[in-house]
N, C-alpha and C positions, 0 to 999 in steps of 0.2 A: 492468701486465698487463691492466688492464679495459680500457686506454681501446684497447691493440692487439685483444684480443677484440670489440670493440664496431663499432672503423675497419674490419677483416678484411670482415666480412660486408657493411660497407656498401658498400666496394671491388669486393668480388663481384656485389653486386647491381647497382652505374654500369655494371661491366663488363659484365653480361649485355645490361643494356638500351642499352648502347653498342653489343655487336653486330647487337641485334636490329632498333634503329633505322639503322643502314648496312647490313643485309641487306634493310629492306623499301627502301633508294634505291641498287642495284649499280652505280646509275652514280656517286654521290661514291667508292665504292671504287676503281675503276679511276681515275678521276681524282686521285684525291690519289696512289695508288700510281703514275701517270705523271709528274704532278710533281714529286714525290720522286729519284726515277727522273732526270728533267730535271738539277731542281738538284743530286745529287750528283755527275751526269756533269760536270756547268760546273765544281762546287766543284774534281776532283780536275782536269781540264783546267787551271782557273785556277794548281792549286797545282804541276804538272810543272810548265807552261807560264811562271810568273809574273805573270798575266794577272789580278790579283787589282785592279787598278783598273776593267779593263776591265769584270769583273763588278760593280763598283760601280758602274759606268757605268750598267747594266741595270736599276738601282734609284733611281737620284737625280733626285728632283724639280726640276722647270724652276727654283723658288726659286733651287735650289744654286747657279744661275749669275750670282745677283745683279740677279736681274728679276724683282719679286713679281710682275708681270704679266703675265709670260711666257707665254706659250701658251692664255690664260686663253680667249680663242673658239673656238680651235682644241679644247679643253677642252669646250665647251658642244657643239660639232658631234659632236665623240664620244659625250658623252652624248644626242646627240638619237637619233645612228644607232642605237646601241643599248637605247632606250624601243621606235625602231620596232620593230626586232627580236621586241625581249622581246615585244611586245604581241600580235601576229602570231603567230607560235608559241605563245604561252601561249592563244591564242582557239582555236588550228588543234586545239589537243589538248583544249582542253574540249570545243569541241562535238559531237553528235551523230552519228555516220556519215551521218544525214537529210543532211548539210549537206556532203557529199563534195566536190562541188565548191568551193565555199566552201573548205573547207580545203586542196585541193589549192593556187587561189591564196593565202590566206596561206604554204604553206609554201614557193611558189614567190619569194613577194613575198621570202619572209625571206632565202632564199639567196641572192636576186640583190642585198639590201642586205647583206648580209653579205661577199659578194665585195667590193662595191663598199669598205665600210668597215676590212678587210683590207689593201687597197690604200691606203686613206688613212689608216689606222695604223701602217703598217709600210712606208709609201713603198716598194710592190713598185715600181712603174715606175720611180723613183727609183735603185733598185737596179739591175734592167732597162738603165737608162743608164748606170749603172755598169759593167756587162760589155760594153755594147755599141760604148761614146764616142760614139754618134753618138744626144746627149739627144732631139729634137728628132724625129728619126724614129721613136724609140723610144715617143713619147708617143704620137704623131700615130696611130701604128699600132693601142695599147692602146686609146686615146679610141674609136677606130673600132668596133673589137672590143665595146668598152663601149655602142657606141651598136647594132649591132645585134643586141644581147643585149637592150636596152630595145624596140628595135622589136619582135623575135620574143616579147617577153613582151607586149610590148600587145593585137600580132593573137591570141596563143594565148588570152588573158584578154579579148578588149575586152568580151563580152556579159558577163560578170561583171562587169566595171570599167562596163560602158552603166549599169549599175543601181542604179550607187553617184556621189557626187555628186562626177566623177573628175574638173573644173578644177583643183582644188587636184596632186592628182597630175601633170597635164601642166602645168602652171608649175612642178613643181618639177623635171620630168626637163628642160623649157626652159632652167631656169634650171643646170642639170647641166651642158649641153651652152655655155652660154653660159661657165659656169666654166672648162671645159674647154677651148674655144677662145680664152679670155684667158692660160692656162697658156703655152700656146705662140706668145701674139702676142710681138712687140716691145715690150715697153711701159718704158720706162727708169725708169721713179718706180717705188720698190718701194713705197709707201703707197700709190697707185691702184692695181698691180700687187693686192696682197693685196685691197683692197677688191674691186674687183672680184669677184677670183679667190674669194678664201673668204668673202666677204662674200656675194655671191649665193649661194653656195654652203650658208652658212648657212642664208638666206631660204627656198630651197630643201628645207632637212631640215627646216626648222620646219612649211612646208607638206608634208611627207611625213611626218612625226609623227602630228600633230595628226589627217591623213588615216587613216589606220590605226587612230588612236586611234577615232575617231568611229565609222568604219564597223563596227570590231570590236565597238563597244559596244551600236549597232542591232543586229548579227546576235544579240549574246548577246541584249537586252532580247527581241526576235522569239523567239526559241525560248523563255524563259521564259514571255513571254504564251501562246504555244501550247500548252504541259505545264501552267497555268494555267485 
């Protein structure tokens, strides 16, 4: 009887301060409640359905297929995309309203690497050729799409990006667009094929990382010497 009188109250109290800490961040609430949501829809899909492999599918590590080395850069490019990401938005909302501009393009910066890396997570175009059979068009079309999305952000941003030390950024949209036009060349060797193709393309995210990284970190130092 003590040890339930003793557990009771301490129960009450996780619990209080369990709501009180997902009340002060509404957004992990809606998110776990959407996820949930997700996976119960698949679970019971899967179990009318029979599709109870395919949901294992959605889970299983490259290892499963008998290649520790499986995807392992493809790996590294994902996590570069999303360092930019994070870094970029995590700066856009700290800093000051002073710095509006400035945060408009990080948050601009974030979306359009977010699209981009959507695409390269989830082979939309990939898919795209799927519905359409004709891969090749399909690509040709998307790349285009992608590339005047990079231009109209460079004219909308260049005086902001003039200011920042932007080579690094334009080698690595170069090296974008260089990816991209290896995707849809002829090239028979699929080890030059990949090289190429995600090997620049790596090179690429490393200098749009690193870029982000840096700049973000002058603006925050600048504003702290100024409140200083």
């Amino acid at each position: 009887m003590e040890n339930k009188s003793t557990s009771l109250p301490f129960f009450r109290s996780w619990l209080s301060k369990s709501k009180q800490h997902f009340n002060s961040i509404p957004v992990l609430i809606w998110l776990n409640a959407i996820t949930i949501v997700i996976l119960s829809l698949l679970s019971i899909y899967a179990k009318l359905k029979s599709k109870g492999a395919g949901i294992d599918n959605l889970f299983s590590d490259p290892f499963y297929f008998g290649i520790f080395y499986l995807g392992w850069l493809t790996s590294v490019s994902e996590f570069m995309w999303c360092t930019a990401i994070a870094i970029s938005l995590f700066t856009a909302v700290l800093l000051p309203p002073a710095n509006r501009r400035f945060q408009i393009f990080l948050c601009a910066s974030a979306l359009l690497m977010l699209l981009l890396y959507i695409d390269d997570r989830f082979r939309l175009t990939l898919i795209l050729c799927a519905f359409f059979g004709t891969c090749k068009l399909v690509k040709l079309s998307v790349y285009l799409l992608y590339g005047l999305l990079l231009i109209t952000y460079g004219r909308g941003f260049r005086r902001t990006i003039s200011r920042t030390p932007y080579i690094p950024l334009l080698v690595s949209f170069c090296l974008f667009g260089f990816s991209s036009a290896i995707d849809i060349a002829p090239i028979s060797s699929r080890g030059i094929h990949a090289m190429l193709e995600d090997g620049t393309k790596l090179i690429g995210l490393i200098n749009l990382t690193i870029y982000f990284w840096w700049i973000c970190q002058q603006e925050i130092k600048k504003n702290i010497e100024q409140k200083l």
